[in-house]
MDAnalysis code that builds the backbone (N, CA, C; Angstrom):
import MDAnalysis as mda
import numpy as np

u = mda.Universe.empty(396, n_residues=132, atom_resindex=np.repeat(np.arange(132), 3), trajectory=True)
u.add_TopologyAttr("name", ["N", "CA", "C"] * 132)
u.add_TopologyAttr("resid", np.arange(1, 133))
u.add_TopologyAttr("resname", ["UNK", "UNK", "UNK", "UNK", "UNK", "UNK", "UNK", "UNK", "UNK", "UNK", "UNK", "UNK", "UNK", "UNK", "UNK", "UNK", "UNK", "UNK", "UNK", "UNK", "UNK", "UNK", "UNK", "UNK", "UNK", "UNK", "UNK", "UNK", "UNK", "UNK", "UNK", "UNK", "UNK", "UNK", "UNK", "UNK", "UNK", "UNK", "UNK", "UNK", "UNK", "UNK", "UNK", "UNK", "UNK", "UNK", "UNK", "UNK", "UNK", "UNK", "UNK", "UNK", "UNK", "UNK", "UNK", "UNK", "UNK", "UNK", "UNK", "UNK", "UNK", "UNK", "UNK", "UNK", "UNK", "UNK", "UNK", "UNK", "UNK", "UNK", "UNK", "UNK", "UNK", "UNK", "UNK", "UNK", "UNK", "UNK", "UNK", "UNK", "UNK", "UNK", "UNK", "UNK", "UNK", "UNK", "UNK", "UNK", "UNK", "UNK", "UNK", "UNK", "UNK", "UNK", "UNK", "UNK", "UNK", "UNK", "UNK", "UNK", "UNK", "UNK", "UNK", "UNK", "UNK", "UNK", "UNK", "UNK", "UNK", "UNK", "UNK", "UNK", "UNK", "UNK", "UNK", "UNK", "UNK", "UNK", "UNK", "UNK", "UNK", "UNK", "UNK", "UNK", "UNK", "UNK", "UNK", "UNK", "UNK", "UNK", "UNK", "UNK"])
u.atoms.positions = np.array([
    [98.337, 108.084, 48.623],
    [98.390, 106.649, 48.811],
    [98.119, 106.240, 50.263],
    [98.713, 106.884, 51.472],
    [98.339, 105.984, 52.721],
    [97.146, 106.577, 52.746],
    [96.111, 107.829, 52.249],
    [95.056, 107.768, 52.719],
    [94.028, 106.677, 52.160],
    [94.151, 105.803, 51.205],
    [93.654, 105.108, 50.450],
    [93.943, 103.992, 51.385],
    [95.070, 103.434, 52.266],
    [95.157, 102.747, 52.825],
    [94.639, 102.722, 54.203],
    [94.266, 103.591, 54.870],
    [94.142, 103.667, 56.049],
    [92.706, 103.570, 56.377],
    [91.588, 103.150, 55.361],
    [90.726, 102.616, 55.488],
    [90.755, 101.287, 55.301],
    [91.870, 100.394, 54.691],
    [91.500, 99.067, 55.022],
    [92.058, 99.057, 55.726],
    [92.897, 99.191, 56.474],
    [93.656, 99.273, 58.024],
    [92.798, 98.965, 59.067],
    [91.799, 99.895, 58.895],
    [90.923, 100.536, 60.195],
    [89.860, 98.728, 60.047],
    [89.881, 98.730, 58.595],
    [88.750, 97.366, 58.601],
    [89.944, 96.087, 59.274],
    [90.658, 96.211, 58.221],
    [91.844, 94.668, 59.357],
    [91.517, 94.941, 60.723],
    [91.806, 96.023, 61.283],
    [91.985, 96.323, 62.411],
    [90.954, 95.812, 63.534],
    [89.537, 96.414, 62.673],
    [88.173, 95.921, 63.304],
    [88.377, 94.480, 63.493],
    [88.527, 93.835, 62.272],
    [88.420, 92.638, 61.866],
    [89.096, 91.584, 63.382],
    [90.736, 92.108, 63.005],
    [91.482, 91.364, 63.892],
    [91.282, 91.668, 65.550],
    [90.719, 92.724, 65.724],
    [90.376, 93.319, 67.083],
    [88.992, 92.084, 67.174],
    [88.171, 92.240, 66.303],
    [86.988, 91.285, 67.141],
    [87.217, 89.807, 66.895],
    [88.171, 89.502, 66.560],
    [88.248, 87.921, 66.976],
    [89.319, 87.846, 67.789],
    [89.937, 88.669, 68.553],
    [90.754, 88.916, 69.674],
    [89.773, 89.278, 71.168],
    [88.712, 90.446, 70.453],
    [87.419, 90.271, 71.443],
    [86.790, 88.917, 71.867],
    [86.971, 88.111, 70.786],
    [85.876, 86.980, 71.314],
    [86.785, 85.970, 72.342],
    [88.376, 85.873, 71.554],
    [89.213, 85.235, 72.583],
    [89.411, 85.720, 73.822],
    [89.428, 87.409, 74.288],
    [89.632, 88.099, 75.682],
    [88.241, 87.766, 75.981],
    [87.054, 88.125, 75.257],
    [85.651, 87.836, 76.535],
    [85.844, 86.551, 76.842],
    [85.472, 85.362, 75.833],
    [85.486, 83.995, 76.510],
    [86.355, 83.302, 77.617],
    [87.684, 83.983, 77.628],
    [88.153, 83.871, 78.481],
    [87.976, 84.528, 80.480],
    [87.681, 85.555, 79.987],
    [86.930, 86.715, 80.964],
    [85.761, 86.098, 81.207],
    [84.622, 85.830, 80.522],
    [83.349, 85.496, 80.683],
    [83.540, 83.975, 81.976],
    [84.142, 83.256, 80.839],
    [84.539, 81.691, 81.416],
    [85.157, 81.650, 83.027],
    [86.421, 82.344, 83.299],
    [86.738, 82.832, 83.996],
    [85.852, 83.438, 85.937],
    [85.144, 84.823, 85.281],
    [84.021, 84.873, 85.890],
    [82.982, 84.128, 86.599],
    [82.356, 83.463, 85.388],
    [81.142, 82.930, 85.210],
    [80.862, 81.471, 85.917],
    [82.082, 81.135, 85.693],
    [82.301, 79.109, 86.135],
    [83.356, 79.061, 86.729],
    [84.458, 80.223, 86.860],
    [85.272, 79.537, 87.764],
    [85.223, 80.905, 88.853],
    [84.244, 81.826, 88.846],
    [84.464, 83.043, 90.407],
    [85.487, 83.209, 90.703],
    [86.007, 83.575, 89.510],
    [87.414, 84.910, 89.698],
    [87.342, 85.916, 89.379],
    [87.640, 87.313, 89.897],
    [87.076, 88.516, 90.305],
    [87.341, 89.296, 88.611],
    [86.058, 90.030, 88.400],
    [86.578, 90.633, 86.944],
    [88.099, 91.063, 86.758],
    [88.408, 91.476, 87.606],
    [89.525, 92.904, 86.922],
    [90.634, 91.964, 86.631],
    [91.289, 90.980, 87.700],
    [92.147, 89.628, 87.219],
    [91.631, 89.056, 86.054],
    [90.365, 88.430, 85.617],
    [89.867, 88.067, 84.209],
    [90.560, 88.709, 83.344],
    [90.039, 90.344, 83.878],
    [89.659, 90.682, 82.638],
    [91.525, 90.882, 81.712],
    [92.210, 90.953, 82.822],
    [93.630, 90.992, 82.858],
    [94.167, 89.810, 81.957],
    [93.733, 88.449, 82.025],
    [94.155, 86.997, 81.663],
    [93.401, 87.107, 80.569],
    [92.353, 87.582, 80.086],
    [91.801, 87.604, 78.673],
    [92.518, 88.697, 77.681],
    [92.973, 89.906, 78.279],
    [93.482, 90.813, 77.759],
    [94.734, 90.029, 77.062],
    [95.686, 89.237, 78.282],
    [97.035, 88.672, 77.892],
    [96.329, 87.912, 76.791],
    [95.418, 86.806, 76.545],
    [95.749, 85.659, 75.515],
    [95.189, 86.634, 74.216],
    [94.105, 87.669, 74.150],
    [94.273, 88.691, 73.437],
    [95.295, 89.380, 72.426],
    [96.037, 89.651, 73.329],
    [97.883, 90.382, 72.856],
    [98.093, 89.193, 71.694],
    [97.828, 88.015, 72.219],
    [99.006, 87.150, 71.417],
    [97.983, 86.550, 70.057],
    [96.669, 86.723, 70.028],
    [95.904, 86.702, 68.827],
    [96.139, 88.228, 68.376],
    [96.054, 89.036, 68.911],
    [96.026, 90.590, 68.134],
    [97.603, 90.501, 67.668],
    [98.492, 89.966, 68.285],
    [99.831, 90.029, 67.121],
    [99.687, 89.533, 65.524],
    [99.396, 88.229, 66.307],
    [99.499, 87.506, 64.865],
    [98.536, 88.153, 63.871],
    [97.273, 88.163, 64.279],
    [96.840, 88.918, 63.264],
    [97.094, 90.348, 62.776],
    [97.063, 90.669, 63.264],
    [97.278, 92.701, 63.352],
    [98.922, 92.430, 61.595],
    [99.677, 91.791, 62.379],
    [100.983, 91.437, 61.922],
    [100.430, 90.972, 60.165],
    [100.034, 90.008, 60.268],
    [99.679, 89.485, 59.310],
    [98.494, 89.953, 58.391],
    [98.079, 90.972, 58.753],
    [96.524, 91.412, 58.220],
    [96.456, 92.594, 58.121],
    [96.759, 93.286, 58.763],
    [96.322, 94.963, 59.062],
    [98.116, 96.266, 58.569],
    [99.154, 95.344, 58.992],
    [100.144, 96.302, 58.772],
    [101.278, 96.077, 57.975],
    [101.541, 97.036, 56.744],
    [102.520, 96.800, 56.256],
    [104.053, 96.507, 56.800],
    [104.202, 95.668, 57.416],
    [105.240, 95.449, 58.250],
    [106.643, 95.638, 58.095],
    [107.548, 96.985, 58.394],
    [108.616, 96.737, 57.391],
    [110.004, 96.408, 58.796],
    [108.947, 96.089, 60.274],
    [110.352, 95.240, 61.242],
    [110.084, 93.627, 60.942],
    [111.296, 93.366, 61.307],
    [111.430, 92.000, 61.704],
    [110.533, 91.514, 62.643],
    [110.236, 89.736, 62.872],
    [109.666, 89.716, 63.566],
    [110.301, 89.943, 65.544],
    [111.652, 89.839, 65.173],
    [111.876, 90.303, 66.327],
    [112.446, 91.295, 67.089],
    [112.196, 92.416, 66.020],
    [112.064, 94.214, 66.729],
    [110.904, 94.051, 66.577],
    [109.691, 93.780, 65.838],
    [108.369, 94.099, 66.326],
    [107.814, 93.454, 67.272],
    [108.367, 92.324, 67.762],
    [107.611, 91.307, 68.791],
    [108.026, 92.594, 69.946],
    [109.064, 92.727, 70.353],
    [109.362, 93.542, 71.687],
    [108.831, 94.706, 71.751],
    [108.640, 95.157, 70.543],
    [107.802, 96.740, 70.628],
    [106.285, 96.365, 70.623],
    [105.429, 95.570, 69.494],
    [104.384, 95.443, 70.685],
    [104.236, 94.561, 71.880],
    [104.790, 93.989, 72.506],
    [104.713, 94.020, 73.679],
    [104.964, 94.657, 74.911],
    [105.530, 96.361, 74.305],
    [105.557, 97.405, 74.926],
    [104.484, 98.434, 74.658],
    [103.717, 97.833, 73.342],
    [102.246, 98.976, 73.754],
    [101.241, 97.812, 74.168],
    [101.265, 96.767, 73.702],
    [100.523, 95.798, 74.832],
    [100.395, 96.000, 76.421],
    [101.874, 95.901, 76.894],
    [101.928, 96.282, 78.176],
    [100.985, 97.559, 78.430],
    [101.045, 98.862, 77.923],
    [100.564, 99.573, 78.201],
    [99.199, 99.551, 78.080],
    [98.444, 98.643, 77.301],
    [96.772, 98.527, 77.319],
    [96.877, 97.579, 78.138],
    [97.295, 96.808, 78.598],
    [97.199, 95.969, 79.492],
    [97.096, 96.559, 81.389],
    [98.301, 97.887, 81.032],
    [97.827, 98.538, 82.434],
    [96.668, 99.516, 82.442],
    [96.616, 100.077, 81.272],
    [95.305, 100.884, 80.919],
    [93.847, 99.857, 80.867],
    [93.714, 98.850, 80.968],
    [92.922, 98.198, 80.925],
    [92.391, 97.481, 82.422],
    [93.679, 97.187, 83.138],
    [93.447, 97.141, 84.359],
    [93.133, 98.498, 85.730],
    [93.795, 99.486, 84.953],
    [93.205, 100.665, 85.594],
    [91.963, 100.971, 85.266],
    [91.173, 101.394, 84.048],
    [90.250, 101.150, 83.523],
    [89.240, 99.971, 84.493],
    [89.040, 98.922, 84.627],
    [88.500, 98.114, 85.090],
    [88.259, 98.153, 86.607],
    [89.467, 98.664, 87.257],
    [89.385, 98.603, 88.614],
    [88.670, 99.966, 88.956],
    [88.621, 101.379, 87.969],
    [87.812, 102.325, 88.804],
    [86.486, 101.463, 88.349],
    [86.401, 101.093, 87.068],
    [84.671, 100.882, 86.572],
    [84.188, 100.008, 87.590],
    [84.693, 98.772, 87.744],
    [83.914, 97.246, 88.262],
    [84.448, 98.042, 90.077],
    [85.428, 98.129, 90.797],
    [85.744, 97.913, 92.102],
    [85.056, 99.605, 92.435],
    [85.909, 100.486, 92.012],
    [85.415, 102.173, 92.490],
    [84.048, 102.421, 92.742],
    [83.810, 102.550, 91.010],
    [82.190, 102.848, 91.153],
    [81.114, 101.498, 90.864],
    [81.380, 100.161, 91.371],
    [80.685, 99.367, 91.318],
    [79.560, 98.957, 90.199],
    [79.961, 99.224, 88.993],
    [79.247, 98.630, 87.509],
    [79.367, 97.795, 86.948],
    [78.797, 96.998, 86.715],
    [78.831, 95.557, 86.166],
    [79.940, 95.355, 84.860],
    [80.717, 94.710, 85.600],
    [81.797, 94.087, 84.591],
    [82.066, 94.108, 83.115],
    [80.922, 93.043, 82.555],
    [80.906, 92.941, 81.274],
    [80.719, 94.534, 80.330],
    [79.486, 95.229, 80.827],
    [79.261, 96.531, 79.800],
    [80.968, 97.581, 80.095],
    [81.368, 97.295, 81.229],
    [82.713, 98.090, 81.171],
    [83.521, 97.661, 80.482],
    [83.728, 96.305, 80.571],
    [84.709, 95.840, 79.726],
    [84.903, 96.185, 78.130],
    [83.386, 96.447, 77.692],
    [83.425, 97.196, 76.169],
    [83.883, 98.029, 76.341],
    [83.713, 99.072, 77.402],
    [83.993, 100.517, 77.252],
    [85.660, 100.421, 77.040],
    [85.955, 99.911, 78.050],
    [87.740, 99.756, 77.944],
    [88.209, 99.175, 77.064],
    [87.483, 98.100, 76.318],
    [88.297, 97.649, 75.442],
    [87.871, 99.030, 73.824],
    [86.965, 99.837, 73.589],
    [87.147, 100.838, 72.779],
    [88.077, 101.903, 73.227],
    [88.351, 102.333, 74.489],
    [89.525, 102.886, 74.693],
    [90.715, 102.584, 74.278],
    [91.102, 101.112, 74.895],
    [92.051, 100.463, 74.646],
    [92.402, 99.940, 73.433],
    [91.470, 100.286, 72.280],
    [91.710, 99.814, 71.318],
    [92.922, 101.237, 70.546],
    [91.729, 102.049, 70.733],
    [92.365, 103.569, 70.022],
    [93.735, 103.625, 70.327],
    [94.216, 103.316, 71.688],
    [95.643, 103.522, 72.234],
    [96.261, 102.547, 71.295],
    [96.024, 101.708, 71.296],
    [96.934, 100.068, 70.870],
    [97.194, 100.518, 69.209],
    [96.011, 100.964, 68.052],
    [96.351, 100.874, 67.181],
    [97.326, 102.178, 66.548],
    [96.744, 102.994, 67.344],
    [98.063, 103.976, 67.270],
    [99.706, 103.627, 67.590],
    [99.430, 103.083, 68.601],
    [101.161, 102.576, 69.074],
    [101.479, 101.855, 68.119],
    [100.720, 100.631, 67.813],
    [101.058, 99.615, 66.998],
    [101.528, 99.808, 65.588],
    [100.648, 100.796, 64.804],
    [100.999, 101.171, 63.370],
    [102.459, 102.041, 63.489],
    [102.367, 103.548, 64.279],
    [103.737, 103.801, 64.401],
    [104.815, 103.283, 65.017],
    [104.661, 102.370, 65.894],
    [106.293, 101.803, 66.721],
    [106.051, 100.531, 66.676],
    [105.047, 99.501, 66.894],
    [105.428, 97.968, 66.914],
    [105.741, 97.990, 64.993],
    [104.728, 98.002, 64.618],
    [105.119, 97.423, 63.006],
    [105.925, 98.381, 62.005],
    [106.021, 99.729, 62.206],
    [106.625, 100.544, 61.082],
    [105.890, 100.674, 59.995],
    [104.610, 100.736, 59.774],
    [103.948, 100.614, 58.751],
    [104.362, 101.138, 57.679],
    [104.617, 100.645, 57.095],
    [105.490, 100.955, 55.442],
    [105.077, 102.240, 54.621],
    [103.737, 102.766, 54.441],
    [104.033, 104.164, 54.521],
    [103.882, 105.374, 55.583],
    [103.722, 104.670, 56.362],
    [103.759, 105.576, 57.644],
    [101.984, 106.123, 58.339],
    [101.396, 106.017, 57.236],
    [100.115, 106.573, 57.306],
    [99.069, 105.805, 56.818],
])
């Protein structure tokens, strides 16, 4: 049974990850683009309004949820936190270290950052109801 599940997972997951993408770029892009604020802060302030579309959905779409909403709010916002510093580390060697243009890094980190997040998220923010 969870292997039967863990392919629509992976699709919620896509799903709710890219309309969380479009809310972190536009914000990042916008950010950048019209108001010349330095990627890695962007990309930081798109990541945050991110978190709070990837809850609701992730929550509502992708995981059998068997916490409350408020043991799961505090636990993902403890693997949030952690893509959030992985994302800013991430960003600052790509865009400041080795000087590469913002936007194509920002994919890269956000497929990193994804792998981390949905792992944390299925075992410790939501409890996914069969585990797998």
């Amino acid at each position: 049974m969870p292997l039967r599940r863990l392919p629509r997972q992976l699709v919620a997951y896509a799903f709710s990850g890219g309309i969380t993408a479009v809310a972190h770029y536009a914000l990042l892009i916008g950010l950048v683009e019209l108001g010349g604020v330095d990627p890695v802060p962007a990309s930081l302030a798109g990541f945050a309004l991110g978190a709070v579309v990837s809850y609701t959905l992730n929550r509502w779409l992708t995981f059998d949820a068997t916490r409350s909403h408020a043991q799961a709010s505090w636990r993902f916002g403890l693997i949030a936190f952690g893509g959030f510093l992985l994302t800013g580390v991430l960003m600052h060697l790509f865009v400041k270290v080795a000087g590469l243009p913002y936007l194509p890094m920002q994919l890269v980190t956000t497929l990193i950052v994804m792998v981390f997040t949905f792992a944390g998220h299925k075992s410790f923010s939501f409890a996914d109801r069969e585990g797998g």
